[in-house]
C-alpha atoms as a printed R data frame, in Angstrom:
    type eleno elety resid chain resno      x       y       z
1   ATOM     1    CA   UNK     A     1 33.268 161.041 149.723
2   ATOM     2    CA   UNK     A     2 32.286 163.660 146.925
3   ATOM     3    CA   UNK     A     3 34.920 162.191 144.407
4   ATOM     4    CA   UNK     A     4 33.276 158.893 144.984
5   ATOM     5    CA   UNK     A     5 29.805 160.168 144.323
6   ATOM     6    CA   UNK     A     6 30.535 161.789 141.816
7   ATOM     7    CA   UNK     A     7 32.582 159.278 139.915
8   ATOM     8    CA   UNK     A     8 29.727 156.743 140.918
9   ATOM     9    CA   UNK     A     9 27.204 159.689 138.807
10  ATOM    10    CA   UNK     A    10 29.869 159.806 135.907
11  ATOM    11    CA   UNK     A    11 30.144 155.857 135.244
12  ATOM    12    CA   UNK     A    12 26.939 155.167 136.284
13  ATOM    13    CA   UNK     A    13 25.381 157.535 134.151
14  ATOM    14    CA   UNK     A    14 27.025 156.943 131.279
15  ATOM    15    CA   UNK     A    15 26.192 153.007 131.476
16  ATOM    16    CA   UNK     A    16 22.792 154.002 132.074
17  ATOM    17    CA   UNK     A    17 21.879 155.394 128.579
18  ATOM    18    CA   UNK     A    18 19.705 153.068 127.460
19  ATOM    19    CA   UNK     A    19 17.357 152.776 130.093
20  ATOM    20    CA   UNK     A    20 13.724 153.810 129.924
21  ATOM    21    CA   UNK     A    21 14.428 153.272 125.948
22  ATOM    22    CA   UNK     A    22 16.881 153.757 123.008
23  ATOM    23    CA   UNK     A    23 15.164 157.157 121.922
24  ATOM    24    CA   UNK     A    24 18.249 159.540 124.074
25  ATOM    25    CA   UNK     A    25 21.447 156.871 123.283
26  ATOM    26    CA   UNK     A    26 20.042 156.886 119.241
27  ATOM    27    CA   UNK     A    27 19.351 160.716 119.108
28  ATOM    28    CA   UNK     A    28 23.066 160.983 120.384
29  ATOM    29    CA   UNK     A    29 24.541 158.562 117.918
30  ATOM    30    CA   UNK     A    30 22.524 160.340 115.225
31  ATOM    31    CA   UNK     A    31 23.640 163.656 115.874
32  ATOM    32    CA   UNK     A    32 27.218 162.758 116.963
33  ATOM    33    CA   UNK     A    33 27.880 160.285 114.315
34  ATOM    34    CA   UNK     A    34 28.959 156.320 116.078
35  ATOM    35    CA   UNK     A    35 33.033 157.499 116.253
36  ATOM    36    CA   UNK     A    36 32.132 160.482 118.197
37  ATOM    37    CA   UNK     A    37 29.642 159.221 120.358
38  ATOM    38    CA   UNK     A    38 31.751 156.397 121.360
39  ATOM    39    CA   UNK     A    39 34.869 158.572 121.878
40  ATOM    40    CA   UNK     A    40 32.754 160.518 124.049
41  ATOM    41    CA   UNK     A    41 31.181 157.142 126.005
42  ATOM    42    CA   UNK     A    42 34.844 155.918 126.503
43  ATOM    43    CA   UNK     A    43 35.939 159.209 127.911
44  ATOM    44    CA   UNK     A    44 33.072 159.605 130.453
45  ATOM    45    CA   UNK     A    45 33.566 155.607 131.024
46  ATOM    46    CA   UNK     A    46 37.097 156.101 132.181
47  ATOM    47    CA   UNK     A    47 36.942 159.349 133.706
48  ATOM    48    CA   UNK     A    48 33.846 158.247 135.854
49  ATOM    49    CA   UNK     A    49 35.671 154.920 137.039
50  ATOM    50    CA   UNK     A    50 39.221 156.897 137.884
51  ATOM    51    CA   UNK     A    51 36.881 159.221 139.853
52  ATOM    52    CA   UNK     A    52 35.372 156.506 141.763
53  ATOM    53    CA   UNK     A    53 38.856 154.036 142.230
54  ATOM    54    CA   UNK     A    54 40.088 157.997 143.294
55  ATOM    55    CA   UNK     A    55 37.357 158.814 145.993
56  ATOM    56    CA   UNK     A    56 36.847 155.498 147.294
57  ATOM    57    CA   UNK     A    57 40.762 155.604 148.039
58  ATOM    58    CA   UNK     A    58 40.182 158.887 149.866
59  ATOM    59    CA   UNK     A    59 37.288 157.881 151.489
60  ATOM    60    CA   UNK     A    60 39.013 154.656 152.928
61  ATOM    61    CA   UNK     A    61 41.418 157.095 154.445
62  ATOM    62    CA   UNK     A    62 39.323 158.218 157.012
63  ATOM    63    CA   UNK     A    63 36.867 154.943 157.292
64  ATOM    64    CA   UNK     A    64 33.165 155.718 158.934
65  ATOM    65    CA   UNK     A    65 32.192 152.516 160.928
66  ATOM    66    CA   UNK     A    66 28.265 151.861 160.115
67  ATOM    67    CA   UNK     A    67 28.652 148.082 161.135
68  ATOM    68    CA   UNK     A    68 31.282 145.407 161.688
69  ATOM    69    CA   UNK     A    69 30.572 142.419 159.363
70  ATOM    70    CA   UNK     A    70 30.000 138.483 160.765
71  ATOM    71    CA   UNK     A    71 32.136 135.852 160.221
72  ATOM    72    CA   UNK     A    72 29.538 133.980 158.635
73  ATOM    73    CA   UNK     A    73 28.246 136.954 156.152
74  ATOM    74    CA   UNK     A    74 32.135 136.695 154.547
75  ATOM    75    CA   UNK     A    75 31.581 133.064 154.133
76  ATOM    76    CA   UNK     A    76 28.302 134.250 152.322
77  ATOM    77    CA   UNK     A    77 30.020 136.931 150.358
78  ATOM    78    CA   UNK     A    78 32.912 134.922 149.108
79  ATOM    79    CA   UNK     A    79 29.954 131.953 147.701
80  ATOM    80    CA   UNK     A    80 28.339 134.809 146.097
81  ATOM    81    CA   UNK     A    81 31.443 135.659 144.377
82  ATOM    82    CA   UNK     A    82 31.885 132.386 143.209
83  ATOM    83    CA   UNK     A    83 28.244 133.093 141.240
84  ATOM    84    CA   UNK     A    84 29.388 136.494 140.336
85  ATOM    85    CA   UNK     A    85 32.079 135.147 138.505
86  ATOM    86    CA   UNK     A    86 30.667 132.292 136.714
87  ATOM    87    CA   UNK     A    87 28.187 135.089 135.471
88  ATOM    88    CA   UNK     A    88 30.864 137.249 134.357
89  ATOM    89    CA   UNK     A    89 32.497 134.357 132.492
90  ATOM    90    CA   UNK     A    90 28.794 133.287 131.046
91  ATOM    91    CA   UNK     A    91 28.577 137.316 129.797
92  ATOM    92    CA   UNK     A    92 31.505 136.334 127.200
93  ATOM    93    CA   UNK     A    93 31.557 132.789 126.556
94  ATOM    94    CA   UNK     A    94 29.112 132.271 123.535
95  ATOM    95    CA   UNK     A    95 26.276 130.044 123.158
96  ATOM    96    CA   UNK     A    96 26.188 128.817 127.198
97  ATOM    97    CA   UNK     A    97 23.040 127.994 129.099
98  ATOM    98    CA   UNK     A    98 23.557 130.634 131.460
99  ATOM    99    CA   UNK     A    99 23.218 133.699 129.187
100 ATOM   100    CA   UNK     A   100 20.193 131.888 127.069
101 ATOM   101    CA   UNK     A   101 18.695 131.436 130.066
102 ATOM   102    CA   UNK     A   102 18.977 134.804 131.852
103 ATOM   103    CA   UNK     A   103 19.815 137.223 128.866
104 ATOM   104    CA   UNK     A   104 22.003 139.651 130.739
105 ATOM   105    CA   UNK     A   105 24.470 137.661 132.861
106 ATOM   106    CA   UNK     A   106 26.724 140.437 132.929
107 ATOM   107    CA   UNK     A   107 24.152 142.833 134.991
108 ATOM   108    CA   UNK     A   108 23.390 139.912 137.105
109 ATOM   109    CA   UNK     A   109 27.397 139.614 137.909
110 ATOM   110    CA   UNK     A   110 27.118 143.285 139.116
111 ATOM   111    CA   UNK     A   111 24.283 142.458 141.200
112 ATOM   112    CA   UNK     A   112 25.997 139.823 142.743
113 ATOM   113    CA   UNK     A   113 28.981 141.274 143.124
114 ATOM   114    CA   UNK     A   114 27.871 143.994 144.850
115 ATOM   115    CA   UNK     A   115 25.284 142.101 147.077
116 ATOM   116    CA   UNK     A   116 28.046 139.927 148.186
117 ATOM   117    CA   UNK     A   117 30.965 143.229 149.220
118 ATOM   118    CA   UNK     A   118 27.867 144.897 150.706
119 ATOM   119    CA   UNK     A   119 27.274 141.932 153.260
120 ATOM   120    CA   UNK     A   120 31.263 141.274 153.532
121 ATOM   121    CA   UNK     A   121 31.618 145.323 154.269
122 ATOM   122    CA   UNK     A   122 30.843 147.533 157.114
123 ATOM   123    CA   UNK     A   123 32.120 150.992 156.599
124 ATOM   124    CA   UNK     A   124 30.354 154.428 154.661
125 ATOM   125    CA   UNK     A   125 32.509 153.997 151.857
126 ATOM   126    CA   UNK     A   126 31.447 150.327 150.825
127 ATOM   127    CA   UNK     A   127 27.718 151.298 151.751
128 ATOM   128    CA   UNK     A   128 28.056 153.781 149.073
129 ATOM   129    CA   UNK     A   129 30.372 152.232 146.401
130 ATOM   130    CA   UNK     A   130 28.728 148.679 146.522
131 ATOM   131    CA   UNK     A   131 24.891 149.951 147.355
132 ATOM   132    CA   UNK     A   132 25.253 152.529 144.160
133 ATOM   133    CA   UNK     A   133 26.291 149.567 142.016
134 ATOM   134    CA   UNK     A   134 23.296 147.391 143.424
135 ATOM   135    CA   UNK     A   135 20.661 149.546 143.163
136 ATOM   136    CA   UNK     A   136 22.057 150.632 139.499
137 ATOM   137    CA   UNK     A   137 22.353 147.235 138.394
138 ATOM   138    CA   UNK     A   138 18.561 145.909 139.735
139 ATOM   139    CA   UNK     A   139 17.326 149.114 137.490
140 ATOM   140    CA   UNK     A   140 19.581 148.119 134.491
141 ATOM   141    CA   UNK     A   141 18.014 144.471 134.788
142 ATOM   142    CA   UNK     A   142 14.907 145.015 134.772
143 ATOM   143    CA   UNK     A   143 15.220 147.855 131.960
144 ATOM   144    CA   UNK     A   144 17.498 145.093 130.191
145 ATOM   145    CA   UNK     A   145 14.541 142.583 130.497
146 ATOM   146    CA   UNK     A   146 12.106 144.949 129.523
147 ATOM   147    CA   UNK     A   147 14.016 146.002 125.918
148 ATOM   148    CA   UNK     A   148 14.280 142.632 125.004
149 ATOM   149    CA   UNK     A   149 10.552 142.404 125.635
150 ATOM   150    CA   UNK     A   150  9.710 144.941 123.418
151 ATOM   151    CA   UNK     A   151 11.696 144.462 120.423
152 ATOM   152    CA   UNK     A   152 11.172 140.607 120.490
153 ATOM   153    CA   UNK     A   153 15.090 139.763 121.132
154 ATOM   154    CA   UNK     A   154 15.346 135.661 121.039
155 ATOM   155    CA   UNK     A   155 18.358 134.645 122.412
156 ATOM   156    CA   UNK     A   156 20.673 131.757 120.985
157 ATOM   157    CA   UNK     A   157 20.059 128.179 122.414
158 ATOM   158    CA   UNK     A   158 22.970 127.527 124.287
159 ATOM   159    CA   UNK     A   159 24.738 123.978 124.658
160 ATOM   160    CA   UNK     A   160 26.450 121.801 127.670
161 ATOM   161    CA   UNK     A   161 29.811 122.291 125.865
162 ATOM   162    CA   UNK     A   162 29.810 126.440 126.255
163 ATOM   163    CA   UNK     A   163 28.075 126.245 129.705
164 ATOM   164    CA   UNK     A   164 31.074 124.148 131.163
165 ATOM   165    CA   UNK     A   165 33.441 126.352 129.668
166 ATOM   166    CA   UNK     A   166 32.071 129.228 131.353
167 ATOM   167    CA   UNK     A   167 31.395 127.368 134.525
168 ATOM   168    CA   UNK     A   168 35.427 126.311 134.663
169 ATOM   169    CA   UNK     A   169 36.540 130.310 133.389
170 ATOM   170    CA   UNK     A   170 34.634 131.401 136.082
171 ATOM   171    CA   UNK     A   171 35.640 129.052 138.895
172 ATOM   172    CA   UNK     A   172 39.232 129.994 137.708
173 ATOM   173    CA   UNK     A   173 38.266 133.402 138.097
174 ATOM   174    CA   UNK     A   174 36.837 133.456 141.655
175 ATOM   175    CA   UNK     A   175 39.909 131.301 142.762
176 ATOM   176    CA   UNK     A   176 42.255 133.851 141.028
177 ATOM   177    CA   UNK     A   177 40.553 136.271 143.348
178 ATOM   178    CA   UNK     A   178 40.561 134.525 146.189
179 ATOM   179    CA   UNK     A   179 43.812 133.759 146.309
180 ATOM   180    CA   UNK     A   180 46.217 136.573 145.104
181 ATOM   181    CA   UNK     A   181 43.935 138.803 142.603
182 ATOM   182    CA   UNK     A   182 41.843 140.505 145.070
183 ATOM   183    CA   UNK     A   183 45.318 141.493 147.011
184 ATOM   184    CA   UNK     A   184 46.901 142.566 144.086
185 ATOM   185    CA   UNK     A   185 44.176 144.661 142.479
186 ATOM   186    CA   UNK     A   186 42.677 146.071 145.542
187 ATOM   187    CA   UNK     A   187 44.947 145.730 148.258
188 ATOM   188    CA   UNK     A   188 42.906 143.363 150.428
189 ATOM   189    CA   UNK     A   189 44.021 139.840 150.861
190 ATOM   190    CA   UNK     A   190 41.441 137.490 151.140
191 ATOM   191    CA   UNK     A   191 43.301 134.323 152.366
192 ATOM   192    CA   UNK     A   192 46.401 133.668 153.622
């Protein structure tokens, strides 16, 4: 379980620069120069997620039991997936509804996601992998929200055109999961 905390500390922290302000990520970038400091971001990026793919493996090894999921809370877990990835798709498809609307669909995806494997999950390992990413993603929001506030960030209209491309990308994207991507990646099939 410590490689999994720790990796959660590594990639967590280092997505977590930026909130409470820009004063610590800009006195970085100013004193490391932007090729440096984003050398350095990458590195702690990747390190911190091999750490936590690495002790979540470990930690699955030897599986602590805190509760044994319902039937119906996986049925809820695999809709809120379907709204994870339609935010995920909304983070990178320009000019939607969904990101005008909501400003940081990508955070909200996290959120979601991690909501949804939390209910759908049971054991220590989850508790801590998924409940890390929740709780760091409701701070990032509301940090996220906050920024915009204070520097006055106006976000693009968005149009029908974009929004239904991001609504198909991510549809596409849940079912890829739900059929064979989740088994692949992860090594849990969802469906048979």
């Amino acid at each position: 379980m410590g490689f999994l905390i720790f990796g959660l500390i590594v990639f967590l922290g280092t997505h977590s620069l930026r909130v409470g302000g820009d004063a610590r990520r800009s006195a970085w970038l100013l004193r490391w120069g932007e090729t440096r400091y984003k050398a350095a971001y990458t590195f702690f990026s990747v390190f911190g997620l091999g750490m936590v793919v690495y002790g979540f493996g470990l930690a699955r090894e030897t599986p602590v039991v805190l509760w044994t999921p319902s039937v119906g809370a996986r049925h809820v877990a695999f809709a809120l997936m379907l709204v994870s990835m339609v935010l995920l798709a909304a983070a990178y498809v320009p000019g939607n509804l969904i990101r005008s609307k909501l400003h940081h669909p990508m955070v909200l995806s996290v959120k979601v996601w991690a909501l949804a494997h939390l209910l759908a999950n049971g054991m220590l390992a989850h508790v801590v992998l998924f409940g890390g990413f929740l709780v760091w993603s409701v701070v990032l929001f509301k940090a996220s929200r906050q920024r915009d506030k204070t520097q006055s960030v106006v976000y693009a209209q968005g149009n029908v055109r974009a929004t239904v491309i991001a609504l198909a990308f991510g549809l596409f994207l849940w079912a890829a999961l739900l059929g064979w991507l989740h088994g692949v990646l992860i090594g849990v099939r969802l469906v048979s």
